[in-house]
Biotite code that builds the C-alpha atoms (Angstrom):
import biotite.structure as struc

atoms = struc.array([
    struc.Atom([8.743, -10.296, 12.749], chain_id="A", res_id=1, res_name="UNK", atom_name="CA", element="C"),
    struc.Atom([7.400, -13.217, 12.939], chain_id="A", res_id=2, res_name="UNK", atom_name="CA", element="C"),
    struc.Atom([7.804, -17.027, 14.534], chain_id="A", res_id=3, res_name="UNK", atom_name="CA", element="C"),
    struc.Atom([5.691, -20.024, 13.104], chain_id="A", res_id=4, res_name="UNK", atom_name="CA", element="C"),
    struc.Atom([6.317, -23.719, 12.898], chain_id="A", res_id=5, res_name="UNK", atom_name="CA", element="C"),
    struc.Atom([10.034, -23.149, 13.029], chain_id="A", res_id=6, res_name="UNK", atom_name="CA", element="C"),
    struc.Atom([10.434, -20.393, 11.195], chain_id="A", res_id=7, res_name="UNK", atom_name="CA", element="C"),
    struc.Atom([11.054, -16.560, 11.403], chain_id="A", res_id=8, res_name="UNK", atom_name="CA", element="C"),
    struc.Atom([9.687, -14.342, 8.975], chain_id="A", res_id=9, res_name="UNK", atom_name="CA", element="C"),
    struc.Atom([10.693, -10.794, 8.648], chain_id="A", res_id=10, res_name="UNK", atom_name="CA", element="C"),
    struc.Atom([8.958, -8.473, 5.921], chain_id="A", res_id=11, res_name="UNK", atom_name="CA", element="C"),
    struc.Atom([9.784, -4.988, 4.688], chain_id="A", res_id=12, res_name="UNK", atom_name="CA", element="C"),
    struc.Atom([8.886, -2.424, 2.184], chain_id="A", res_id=13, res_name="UNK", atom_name="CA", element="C"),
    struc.Atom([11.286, 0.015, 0.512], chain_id="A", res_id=14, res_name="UNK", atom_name="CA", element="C"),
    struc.Atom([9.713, 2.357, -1.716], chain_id="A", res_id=15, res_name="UNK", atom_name="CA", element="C"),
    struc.Atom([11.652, 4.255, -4.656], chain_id="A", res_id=16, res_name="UNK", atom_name="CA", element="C"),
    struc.Atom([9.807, 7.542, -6.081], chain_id="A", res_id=17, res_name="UNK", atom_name="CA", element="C"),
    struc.Atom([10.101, 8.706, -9.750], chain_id="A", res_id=18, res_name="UNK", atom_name="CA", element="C"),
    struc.Atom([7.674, 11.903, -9.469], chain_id="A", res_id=19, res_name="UNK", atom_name="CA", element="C"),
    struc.Atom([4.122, 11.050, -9.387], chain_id="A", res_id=20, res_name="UNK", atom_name="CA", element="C"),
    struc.Atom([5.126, 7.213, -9.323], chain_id="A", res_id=21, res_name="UNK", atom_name="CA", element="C"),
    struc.Atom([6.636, 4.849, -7.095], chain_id="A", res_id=22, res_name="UNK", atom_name="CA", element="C"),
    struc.Atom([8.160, 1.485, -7.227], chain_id="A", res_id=23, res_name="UNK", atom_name="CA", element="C"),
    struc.Atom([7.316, -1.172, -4.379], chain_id="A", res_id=24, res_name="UNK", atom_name="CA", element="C"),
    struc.Atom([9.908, -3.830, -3.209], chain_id="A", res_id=25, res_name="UNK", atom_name="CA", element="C"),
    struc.Atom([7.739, -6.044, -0.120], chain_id="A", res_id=26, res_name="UNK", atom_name="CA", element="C"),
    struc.Atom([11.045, -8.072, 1.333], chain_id="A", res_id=27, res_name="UNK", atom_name="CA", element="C"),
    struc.Atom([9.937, -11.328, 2.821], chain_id="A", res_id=28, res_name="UNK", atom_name="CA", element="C"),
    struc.Atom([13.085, -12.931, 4.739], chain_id="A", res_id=29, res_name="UNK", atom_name="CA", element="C"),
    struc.Atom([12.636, -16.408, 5.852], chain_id="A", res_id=30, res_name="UNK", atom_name="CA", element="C"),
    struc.Atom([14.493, -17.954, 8.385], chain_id="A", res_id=31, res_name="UNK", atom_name="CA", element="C"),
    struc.Atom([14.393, -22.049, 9.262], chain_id="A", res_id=32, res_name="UNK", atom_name="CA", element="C"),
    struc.Atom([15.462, -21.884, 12.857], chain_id="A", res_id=33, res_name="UNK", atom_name="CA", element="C"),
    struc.Atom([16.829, -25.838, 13.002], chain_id="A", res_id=34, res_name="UNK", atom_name="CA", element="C"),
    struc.Atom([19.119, -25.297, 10.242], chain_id="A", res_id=35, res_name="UNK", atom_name="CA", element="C"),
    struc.Atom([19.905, -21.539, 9.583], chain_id="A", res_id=36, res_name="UNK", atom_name="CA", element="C"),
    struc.Atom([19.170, -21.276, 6.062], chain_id="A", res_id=37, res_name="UNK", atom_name="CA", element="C"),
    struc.Atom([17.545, -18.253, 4.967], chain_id="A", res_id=38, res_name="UNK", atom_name="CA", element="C"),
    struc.Atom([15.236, -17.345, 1.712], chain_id="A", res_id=39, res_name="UNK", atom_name="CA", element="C"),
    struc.Atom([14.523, -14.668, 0.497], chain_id="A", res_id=40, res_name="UNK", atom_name="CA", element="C"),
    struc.Atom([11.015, -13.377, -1.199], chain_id="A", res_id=41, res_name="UNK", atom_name="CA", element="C"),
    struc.Atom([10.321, -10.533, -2.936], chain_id="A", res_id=42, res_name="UNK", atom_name="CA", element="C"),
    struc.Atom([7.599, -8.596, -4.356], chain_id="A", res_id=43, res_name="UNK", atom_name="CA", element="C"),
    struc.Atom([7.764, -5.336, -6.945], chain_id="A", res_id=44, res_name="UNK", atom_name="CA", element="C"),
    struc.Atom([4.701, -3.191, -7.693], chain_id="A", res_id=45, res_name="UNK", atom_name="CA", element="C"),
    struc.Atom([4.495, 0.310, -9.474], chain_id="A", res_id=46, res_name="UNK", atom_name="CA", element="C"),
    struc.Atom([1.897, 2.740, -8.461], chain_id="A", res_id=47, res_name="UNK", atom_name="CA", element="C"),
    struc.Atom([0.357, 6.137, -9.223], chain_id="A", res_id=48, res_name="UNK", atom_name="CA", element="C"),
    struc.Atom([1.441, 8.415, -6.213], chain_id="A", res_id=49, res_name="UNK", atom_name="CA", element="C"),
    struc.Atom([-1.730, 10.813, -6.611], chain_id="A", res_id=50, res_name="UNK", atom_name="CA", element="C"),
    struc.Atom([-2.543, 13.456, -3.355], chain_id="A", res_id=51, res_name="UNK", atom_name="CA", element="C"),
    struc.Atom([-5.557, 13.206, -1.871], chain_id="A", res_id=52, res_name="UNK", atom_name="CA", element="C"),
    struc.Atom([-7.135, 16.783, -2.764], chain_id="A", res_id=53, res_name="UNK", atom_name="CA", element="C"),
    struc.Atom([-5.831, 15.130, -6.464], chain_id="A", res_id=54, res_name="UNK", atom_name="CA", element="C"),
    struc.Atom([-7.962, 12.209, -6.135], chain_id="A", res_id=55, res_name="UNK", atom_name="CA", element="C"),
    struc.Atom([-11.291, 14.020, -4.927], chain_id="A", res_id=56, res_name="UNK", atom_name="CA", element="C"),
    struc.Atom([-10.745, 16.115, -7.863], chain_id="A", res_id=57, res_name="UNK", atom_name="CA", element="C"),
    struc.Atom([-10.040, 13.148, -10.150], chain_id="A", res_id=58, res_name="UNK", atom_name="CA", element="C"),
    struc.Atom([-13.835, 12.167, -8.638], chain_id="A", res_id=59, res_name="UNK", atom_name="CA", element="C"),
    struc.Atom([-15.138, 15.268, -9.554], chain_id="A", res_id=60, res_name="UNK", atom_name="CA", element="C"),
    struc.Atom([-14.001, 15.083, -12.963], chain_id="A", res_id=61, res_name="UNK", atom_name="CA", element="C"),
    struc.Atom([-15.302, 11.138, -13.527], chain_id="A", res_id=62, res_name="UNK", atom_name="CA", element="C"),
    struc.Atom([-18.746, 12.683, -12.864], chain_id="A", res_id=63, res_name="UNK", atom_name="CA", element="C"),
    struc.Atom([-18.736, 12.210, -8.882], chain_id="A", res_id=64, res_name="UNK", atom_name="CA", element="C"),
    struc.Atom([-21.103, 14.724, -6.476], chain_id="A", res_id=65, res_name="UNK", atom_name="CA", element="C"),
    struc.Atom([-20.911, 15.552, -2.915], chain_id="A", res_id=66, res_name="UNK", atom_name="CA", element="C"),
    struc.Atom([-17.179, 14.774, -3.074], chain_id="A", res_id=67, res_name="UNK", atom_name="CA", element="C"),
    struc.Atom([-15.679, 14.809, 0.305], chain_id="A", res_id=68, res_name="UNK", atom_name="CA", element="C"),
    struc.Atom([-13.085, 13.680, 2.688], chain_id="A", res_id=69, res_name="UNK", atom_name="CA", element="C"),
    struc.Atom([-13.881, 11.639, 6.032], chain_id="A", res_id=70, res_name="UNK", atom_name="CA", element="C"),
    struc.Atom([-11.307, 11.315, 8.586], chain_id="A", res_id=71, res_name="UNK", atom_name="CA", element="C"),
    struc.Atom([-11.335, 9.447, 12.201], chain_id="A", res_id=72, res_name="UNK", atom_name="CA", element="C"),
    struc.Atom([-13.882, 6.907, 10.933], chain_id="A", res_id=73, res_name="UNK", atom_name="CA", element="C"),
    struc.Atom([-10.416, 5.076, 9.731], chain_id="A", res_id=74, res_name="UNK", atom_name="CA", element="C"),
    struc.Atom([-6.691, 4.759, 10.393], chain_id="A", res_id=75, res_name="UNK", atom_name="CA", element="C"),
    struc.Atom([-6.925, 6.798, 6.390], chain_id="A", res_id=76, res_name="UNK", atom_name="CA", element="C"),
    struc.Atom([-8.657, 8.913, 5.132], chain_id="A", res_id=77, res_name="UNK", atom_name="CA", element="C"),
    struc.Atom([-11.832, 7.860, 3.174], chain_id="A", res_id=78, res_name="UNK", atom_name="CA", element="C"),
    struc.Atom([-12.900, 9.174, 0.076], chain_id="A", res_id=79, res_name="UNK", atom_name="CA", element="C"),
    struc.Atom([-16.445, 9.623, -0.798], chain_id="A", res_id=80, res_name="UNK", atom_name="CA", element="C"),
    struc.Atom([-19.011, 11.001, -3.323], chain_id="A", res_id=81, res_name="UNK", atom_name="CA", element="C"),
    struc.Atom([-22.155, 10.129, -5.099], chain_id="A", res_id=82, res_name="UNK", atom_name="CA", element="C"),
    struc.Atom([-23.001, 9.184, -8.811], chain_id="A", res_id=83, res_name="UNK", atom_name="CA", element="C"),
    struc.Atom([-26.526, 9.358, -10.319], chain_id="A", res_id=84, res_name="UNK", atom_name="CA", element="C"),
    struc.Atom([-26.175, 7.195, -13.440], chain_id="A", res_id=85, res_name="UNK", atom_name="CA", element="C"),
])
């Protein structure tokens, strides 16, 4: 949450899985403090649920080398490899 220039915002995400998809609602709730009245905003996205260990194969596939996975160097995980051409 949120205060600023008279008004409280609240966001949240709800997230609705159909196998290796998922559908993103981002909920932005907007709240004039002087008179009450509240909008609301909102947001829909689909994406590609894929696993990690998926993805560095999906890397290896695409051509990719020296695939690996870094951790602590981020709050996630980051993916790396190397291409020649």
């Amino acid at each position: 949450m949120r205060i600023e220039k008279g008004k409280r915002y609240l966001l949240f995400q709800v997230w609705d899985f159909d196998g290796e998809q998922y559908d993103l609602a981002f909920f932005f709730v907007e709240e004039d403090l002087s008179s009450s009245m509240v909008k609301t905003h909102l947001m829909r996205s689909r994406y590609y649920a894929v696993s990690i260990t998926r993805l560095l194969e999906l890397m290896r596939q695409a051509g990719f080398r020296n695939v690996r996975r870094l951790d602590n160097a981020f709050y996630q995980p980051i993916l790396v490899g190397t291409r020649t051409d």
